[in-house]
py3Dmol code that shows the C-alpha trace and the ligand (Angstrom):
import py3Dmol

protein = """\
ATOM      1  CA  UNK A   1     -31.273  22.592  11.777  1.00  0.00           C
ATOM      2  CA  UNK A   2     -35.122  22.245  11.273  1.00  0.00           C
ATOM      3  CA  UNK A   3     -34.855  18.568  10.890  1.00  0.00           C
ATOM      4  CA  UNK A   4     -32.102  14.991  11.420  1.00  0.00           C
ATOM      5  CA  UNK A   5     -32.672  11.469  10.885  1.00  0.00           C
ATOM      6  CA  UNK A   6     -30.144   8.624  10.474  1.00  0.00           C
ATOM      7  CA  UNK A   7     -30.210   5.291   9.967  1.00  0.00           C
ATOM      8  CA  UNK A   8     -28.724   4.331  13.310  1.00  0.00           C
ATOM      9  CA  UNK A   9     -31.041   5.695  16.039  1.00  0.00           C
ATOM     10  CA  UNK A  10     -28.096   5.083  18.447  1.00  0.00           C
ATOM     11  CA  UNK A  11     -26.404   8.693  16.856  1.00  0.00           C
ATOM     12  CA  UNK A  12     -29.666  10.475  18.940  1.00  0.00           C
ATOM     13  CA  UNK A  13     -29.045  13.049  15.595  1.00  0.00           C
ATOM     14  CA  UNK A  14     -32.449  14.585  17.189  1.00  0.00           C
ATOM     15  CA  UNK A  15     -29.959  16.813  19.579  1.00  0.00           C
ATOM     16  CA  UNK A  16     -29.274  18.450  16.570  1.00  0.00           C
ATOM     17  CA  UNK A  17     -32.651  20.149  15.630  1.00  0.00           C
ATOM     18  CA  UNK A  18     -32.293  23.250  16.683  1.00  0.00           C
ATOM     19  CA  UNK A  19     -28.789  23.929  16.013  1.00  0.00           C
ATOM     20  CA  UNK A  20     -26.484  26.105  13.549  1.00  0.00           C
ATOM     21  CA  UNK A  21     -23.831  24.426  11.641  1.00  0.00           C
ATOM     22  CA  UNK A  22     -21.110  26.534  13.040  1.00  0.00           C
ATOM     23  CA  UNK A  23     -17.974  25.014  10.948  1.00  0.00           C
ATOM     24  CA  UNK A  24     -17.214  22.244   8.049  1.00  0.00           C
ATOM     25  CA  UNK A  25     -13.806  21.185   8.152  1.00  0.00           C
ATOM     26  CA  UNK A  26     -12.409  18.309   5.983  1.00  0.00           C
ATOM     27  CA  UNK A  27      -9.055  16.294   7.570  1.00  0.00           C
ATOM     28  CA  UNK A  28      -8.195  13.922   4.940  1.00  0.00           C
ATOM     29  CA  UNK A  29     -11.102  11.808   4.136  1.00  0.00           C
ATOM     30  CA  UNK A  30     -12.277  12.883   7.288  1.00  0.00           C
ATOM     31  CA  UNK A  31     -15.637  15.627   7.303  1.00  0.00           C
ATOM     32  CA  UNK A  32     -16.531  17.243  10.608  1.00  0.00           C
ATOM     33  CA  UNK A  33     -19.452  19.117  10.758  1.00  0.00           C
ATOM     34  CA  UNK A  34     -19.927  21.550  13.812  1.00  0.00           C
ATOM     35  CA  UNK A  35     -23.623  22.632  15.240  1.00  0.00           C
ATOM     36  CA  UNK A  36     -23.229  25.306  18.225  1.00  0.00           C
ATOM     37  CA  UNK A  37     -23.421  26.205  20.466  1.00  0.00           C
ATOM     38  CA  UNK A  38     -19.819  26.294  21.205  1.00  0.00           C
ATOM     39  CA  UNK A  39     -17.816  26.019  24.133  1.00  0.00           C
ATOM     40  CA  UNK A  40     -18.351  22.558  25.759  1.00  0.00           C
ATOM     41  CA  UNK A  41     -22.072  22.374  24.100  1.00  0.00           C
ATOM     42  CA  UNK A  42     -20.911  21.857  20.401  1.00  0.00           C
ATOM     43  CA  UNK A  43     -21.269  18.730  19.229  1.00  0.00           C
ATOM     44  CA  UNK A  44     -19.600  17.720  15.672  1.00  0.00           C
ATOM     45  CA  UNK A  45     -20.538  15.098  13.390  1.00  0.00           C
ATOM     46  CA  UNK A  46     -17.940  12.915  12.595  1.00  0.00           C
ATOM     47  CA  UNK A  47     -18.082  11.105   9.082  1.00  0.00           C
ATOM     48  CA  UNK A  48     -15.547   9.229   7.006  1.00  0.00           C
ATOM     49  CA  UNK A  49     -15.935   8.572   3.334  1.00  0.00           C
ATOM     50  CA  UNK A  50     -14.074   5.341   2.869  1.00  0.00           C
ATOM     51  CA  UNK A  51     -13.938   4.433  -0.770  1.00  0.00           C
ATOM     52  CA  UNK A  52     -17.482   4.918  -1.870  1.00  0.00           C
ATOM     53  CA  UNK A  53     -18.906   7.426   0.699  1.00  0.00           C
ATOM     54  CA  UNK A  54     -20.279  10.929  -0.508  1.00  0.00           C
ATOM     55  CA  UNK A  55     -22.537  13.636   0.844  1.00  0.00           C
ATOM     56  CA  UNK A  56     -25.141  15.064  -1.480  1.00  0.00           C
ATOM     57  CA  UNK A  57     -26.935  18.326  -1.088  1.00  0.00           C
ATOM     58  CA  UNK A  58     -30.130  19.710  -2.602  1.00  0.00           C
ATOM     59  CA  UNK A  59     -33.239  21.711  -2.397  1.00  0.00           C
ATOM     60  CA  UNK A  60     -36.178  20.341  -0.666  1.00  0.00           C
ATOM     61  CA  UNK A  61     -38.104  18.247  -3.133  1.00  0.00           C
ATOM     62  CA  UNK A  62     -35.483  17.894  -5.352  1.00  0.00           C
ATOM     63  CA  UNK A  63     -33.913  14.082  -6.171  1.00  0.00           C
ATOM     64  CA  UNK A  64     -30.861  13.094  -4.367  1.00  0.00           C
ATOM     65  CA  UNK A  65     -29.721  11.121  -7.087  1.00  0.00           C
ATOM     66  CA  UNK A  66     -29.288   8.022  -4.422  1.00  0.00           C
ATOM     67  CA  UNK A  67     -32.098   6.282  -3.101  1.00  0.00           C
ATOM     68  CA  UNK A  68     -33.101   7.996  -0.515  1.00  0.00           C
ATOM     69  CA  UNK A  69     -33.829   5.191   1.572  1.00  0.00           C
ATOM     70  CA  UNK A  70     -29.915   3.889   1.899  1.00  0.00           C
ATOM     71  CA  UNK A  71     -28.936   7.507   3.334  1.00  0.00           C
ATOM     72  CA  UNK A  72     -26.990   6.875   6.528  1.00  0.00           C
ATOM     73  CA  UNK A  73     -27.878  10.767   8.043  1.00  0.00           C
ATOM     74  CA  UNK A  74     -30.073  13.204   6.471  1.00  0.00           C
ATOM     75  CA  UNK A  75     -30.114  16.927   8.092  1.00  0.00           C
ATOM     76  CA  UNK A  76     -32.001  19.677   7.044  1.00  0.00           C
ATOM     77  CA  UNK A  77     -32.134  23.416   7.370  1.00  0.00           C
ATOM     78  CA  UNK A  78     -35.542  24.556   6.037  1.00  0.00           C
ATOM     79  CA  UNK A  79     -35.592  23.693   2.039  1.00  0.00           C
ATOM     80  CA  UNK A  80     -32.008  23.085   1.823  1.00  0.00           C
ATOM     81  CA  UNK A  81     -31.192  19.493   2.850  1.00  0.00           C
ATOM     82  CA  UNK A  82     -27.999  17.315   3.234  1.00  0.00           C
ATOM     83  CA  UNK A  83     -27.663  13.750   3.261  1.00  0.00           C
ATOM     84  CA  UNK A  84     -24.605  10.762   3.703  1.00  0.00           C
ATOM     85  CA  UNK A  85     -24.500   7.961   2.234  1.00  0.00           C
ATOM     86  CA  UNK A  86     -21.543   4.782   2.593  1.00  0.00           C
ATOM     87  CA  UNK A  87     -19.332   6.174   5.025  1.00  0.00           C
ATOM     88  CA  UNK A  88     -17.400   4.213   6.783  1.00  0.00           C
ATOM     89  CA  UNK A  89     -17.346   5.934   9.860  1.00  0.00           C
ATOM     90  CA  UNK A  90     -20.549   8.192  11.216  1.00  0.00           C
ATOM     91  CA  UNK A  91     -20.823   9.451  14.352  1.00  0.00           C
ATOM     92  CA  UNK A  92     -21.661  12.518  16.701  1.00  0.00           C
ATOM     93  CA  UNK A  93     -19.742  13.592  19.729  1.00  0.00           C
ATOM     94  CA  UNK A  94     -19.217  16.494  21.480  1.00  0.00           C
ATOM     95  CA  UNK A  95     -16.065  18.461  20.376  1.00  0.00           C
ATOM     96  CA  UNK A  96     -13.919  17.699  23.484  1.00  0.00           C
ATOM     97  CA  UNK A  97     -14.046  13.939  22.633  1.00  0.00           C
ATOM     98  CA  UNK A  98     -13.378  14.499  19.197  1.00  0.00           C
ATOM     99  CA  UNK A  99      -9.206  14.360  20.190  1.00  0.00           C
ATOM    100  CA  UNK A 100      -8.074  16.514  17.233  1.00  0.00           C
ATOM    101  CA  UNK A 101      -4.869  16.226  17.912  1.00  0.00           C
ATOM    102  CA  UNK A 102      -5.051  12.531  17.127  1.00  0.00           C
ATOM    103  CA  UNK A 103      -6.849  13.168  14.062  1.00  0.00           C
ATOM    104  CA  UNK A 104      -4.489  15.544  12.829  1.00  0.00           C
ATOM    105  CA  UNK A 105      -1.762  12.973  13.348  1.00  0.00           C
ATOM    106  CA  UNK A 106      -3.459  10.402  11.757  1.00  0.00           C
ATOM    107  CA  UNK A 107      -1.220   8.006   9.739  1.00  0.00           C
ATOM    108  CA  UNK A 108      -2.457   7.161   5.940  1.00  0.00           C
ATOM    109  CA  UNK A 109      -5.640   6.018   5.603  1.00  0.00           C
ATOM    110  CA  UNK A 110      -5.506   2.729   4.536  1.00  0.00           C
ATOM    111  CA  UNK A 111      -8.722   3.080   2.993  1.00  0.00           C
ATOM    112  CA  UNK A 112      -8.214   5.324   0.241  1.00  0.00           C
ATOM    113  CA  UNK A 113      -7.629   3.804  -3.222  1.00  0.00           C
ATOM    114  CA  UNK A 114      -4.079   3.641  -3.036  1.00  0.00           C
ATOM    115  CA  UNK A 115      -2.554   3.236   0.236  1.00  0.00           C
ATOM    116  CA  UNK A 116       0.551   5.020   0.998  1.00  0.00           C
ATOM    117  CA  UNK A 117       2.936   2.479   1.791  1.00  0.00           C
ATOM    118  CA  UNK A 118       6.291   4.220   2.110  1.00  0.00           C
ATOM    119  CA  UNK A 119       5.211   6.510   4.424  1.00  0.00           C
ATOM    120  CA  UNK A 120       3.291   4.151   6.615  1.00  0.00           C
ATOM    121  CA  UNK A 121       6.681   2.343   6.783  1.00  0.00           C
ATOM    122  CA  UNK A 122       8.742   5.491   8.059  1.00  0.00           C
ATOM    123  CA  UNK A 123       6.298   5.802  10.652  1.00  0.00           C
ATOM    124  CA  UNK A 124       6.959   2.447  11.607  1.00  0.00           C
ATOM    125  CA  UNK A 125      10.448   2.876  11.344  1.00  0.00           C
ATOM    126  CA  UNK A 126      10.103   5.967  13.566  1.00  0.00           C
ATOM    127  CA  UNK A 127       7.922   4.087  15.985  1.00  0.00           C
ATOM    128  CA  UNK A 128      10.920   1.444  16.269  1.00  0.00           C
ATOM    129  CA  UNK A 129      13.349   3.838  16.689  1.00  0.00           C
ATOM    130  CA  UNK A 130      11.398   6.076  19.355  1.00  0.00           C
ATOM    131  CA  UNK A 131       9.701   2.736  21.071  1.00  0.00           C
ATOM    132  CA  UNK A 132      11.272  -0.728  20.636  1.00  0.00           C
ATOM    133  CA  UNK A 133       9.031  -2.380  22.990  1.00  0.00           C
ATOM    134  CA  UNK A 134       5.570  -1.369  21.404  1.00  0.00           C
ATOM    135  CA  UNK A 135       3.965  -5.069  20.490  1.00  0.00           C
ATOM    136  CA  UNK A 136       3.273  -5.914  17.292  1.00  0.00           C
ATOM    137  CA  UNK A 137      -0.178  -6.021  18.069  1.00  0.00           C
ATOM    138  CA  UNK A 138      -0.274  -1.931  19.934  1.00  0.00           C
ATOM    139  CA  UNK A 139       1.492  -1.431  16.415  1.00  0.00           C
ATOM    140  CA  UNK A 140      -1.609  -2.672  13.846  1.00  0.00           C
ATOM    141  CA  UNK A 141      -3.824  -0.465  15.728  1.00  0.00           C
ATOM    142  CA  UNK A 142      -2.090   3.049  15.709  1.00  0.00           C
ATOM    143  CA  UNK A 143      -3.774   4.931  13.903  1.00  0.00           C
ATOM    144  CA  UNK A 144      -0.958   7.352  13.970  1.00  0.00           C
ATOM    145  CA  UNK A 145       0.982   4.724  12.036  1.00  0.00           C
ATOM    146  CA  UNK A 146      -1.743   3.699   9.934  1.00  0.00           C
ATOM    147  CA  UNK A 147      -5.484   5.005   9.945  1.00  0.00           C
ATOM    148  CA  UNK A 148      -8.912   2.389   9.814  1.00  0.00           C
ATOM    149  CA  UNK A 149      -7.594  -0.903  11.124  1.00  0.00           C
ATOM    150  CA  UNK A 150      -9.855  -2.470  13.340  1.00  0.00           C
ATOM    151  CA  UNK A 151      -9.360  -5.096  16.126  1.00  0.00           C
ATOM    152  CA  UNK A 152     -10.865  -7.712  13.658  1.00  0.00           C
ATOM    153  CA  UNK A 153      -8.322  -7.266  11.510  1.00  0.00           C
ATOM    154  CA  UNK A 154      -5.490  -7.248  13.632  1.00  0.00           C
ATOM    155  CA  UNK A 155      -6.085  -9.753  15.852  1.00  0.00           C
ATOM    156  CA  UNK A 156      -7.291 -12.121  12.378  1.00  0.00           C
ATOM    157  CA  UNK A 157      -4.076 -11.196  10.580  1.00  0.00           C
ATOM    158  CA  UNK A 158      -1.755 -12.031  13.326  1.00  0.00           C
ATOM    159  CA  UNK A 159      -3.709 -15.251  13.648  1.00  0.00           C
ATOM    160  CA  UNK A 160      -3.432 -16.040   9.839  1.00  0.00           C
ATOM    161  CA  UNK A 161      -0.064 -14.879  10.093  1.00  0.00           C
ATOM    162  CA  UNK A 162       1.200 -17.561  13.234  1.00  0.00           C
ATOM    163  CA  UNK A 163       2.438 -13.858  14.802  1.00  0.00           C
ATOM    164  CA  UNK A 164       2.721 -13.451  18.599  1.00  0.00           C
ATOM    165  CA  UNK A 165       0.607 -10.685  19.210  1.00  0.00           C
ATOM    166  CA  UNK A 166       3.039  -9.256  21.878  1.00  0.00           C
ATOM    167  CA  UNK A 167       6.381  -9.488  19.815  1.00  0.00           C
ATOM    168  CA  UNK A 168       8.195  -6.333  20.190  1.00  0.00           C
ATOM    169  CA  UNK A 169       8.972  -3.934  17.502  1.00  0.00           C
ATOM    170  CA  UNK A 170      12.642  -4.277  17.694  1.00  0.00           C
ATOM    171  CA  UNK A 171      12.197  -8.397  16.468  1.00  0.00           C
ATOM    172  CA  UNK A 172       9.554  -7.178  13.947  1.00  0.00           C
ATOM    173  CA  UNK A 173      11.347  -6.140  10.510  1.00  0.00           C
ATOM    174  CA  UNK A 174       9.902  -3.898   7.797  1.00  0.00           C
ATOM    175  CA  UNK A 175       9.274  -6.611   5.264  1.00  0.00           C
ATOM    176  CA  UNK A 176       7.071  -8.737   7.752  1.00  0.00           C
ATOM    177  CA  UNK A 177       5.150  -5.157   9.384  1.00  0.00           C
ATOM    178  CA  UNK A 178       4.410  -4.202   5.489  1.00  0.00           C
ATOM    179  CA  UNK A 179       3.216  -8.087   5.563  1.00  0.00           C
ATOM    180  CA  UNK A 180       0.748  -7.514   7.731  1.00  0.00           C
ATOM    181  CA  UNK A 181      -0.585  -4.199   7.554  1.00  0.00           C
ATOM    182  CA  UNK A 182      -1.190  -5.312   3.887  1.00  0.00           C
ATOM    183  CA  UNK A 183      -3.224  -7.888   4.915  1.00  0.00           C
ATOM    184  CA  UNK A 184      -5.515  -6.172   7.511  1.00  0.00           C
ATOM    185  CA  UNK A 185      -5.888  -3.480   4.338  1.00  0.00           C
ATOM    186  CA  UNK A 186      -6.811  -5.968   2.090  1.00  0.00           C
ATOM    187  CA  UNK A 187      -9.359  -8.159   4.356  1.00  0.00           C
ATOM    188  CA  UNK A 188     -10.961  -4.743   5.510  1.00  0.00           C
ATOM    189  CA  UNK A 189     -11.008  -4.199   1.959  1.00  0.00           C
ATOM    190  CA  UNK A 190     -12.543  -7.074   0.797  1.00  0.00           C
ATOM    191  CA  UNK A 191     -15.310  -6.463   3.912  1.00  0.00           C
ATOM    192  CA  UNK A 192     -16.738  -3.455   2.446  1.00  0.00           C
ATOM    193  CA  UNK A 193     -18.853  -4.383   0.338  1.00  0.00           C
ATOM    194  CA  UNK A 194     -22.433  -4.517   1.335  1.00  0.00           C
ATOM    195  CA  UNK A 195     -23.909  -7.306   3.256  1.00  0.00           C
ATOM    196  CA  UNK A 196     -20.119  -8.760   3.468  1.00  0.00           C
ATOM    197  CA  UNK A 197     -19.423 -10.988   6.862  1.00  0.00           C
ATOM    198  CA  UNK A 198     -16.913  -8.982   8.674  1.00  0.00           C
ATOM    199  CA  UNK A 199     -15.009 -12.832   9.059  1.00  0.00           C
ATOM    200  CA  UNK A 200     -16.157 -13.192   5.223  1.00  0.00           C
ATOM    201  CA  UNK A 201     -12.354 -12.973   3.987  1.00  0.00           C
ATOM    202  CA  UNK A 202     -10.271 -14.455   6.766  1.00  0.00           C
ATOM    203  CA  UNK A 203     -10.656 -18.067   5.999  1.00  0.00           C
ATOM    204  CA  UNK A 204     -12.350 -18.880   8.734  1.00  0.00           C
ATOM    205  CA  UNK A 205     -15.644 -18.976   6.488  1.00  0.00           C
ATOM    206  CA  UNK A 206     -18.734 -17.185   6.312  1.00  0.00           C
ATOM    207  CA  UNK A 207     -19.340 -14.559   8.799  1.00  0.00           C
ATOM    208  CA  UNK A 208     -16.793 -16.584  11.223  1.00  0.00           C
ATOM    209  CA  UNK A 209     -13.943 -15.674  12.581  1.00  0.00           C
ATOM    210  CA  UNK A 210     -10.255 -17.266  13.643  1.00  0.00           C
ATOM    211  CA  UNK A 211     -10.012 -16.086  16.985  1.00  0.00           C
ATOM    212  CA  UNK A 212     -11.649 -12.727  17.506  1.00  0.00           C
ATOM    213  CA  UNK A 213     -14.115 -12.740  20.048  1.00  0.00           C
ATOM    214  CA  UNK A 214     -13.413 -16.315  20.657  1.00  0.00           C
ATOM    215  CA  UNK A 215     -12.027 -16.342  23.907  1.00  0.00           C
ATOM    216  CA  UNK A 216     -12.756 -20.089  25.919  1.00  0.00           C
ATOM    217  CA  UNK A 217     -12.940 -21.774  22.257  1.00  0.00           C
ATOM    218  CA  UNK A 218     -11.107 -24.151  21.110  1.00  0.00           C
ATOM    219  CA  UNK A 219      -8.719 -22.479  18.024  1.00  0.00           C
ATOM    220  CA  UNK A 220     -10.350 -23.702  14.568  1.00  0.00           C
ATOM    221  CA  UNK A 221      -6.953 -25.063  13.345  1.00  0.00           C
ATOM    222  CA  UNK A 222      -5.597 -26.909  16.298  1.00  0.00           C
ATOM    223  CA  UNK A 223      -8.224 -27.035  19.230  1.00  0.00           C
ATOM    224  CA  UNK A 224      -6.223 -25.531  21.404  1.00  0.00           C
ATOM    225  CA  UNK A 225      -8.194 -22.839  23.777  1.00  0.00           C
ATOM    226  CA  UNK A 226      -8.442 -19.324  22.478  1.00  0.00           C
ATOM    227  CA  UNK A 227      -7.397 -16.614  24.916  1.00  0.00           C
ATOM    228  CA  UNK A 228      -7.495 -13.004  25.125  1.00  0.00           C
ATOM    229  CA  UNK A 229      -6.184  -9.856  27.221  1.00  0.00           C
ATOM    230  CA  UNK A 230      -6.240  -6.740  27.175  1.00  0.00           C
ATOM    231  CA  UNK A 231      -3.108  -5.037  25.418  1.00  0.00           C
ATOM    232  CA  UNK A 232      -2.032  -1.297  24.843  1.00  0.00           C
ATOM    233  CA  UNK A 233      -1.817   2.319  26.417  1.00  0.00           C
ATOM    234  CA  UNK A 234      -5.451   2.432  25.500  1.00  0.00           C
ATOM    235  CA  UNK A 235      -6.416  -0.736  26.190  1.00  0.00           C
ATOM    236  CA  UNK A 236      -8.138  -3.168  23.489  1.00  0.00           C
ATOM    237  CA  UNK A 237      -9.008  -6.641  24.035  1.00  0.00           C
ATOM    238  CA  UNK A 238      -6.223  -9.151  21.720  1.00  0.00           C
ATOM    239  CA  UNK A 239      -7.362 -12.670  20.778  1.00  0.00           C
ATOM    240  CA  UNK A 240      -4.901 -15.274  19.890  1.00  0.00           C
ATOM    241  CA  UNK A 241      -4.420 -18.870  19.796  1.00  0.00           C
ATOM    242  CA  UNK A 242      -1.309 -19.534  21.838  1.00  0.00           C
ATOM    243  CA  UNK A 243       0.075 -22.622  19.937  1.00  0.00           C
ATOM    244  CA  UNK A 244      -0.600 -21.405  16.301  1.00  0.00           C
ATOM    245  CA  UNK A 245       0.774 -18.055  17.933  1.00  0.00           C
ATOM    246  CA  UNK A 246       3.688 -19.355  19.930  1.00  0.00           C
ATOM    247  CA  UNK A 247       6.439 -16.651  21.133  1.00  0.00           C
ATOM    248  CA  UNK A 248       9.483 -18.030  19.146  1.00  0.00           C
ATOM    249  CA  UNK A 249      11.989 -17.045  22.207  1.00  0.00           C
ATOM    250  CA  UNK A 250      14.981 -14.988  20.740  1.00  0.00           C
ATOM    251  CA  UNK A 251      14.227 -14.950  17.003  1.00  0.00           C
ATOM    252  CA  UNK A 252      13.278 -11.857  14.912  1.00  0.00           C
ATOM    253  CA  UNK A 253      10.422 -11.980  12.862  1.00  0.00           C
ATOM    254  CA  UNK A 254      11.754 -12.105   9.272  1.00  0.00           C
ATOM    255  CA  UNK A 255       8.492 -12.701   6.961  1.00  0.00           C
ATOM    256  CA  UNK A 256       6.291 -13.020   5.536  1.00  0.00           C
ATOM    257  CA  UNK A 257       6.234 -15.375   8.331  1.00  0.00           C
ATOM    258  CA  UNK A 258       4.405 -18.479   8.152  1.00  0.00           C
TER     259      UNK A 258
END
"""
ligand_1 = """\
1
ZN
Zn -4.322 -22.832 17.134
"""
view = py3Dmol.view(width=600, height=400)
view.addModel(protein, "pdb")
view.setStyle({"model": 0}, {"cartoon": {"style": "trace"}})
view.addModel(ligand_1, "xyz")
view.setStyle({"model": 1}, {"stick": {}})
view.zoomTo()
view.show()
């Protein structure tokens, strides 16, 4: 690599001058891009295409055939030059964070076109089966179960939804889990676009949210305080409001639940 630049000047692509790609390996919509040395030294760049994200090669001086200055990463080896542009995810990190094994497990990606529902539903199935207790709210976030949902979305969609965030599989059936994986898909959808609030689509109005990140507030449909924990193996911080959100003691979720 003779040259790097992104857009993000937290991705410190500099560490790459110097470099030789060592390995391009696509995992689903996923592109990794290795740059030795190897051993503990590599470092791989880590980007996700989403719907509308492509890399674009060509020779130096050449058009990109994008305007240059929306390019999220641009690396160059002497006259031949690469750039990325609308990925969802970029992001370089040395290989032994990378967790391959998780990619490789990685349920469907509910950003491609057209999500794969049946099979995101026999992993939840499995997940029951194997794991009764795992919350409804561990459950959104699996990306083994289903791959891009944020904590936004979960923690919105479980709002919108009146779901206790720490209902246990086993009172969850299929119809209300398809529910509301459905609608994290479609408000992360409906979020992509450019310039989009990431609270654009929940209701809550523009660039607001219901309850993420709104811990100490008083909920925006009853006034009742906002509270939040940690949940999860790996932890991740859950927002709900706990009257809109009441545990309903004994009953299984049957849904859509409203
Ligand atoms: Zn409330």
């Amino acid at each position: 690599m003779t040259a790097a630049s992104a857009r993000d000047v937290r991705l410190g692509i500099g560490r790459l001058v110097g470099r030789t790609v060592t390995e391009v390996e696509a995992r689903g919509k996923h592109l990794l891009i290795g740059f030795g040395p190897g051993g503990p030294e590599e470092l791989v760049l880590h980007t996700h295409m989403g719907m509308k994200g492509s890399w674009r090669v060509r020779s130096a001086g050449r058009p990109w055939g994008r305007a240059a200055s929306q390019a999220l990463v641009v690396i160059e080896a002497g006259d031949h030059h690469a750039g990325c542009w609308a990925a969802v995810i970029v992001r370089l990190v040395a290989r032994h964070d990378l967790e391959l094994g998780s990619l490789s497990s990685l349920g469907p990606d509910v950003l491609v076109d057209r999500l794969d529902t049946e099979e995101v539903m026999a992993r939840v199935r499995r997940r029951r089966a194997l794991r009764p207790d795992t919350t409804i709210g561990e459950l959104l976030l699996d990306q083994t179960v289903a791959a891009g949902i944020g904590n936004v979305y979960r923690c919105e969609a479980l709002f919108l939804r009146r779901v206790w965030p720490f209902l246990p599989l086993d009172r969850v059936d299929d119809d209300s889990a398809a529910d509301l994986i459905g609608l994290c898909t479609s408000m992360l959808r409906a979020n992509l676009g450019a310039g989009a609030g990431r609270g654009r689509d929940t209701g809550a109005g523009p660039g607001r949210q219901w309850v993420h990140r709104r811990a100490g507030l008083p909920c925006r449909r009853c006034g009742t305080t906002v509270r939040s924990t940690e949940l999860g193996r790996t932890p991740r911080r859950i927002y709900w409001c706990p009257a809109c959100q009441a545990p309903d003691p004994g009953g299984v979720l049957s849904g859509p639940w409203r």
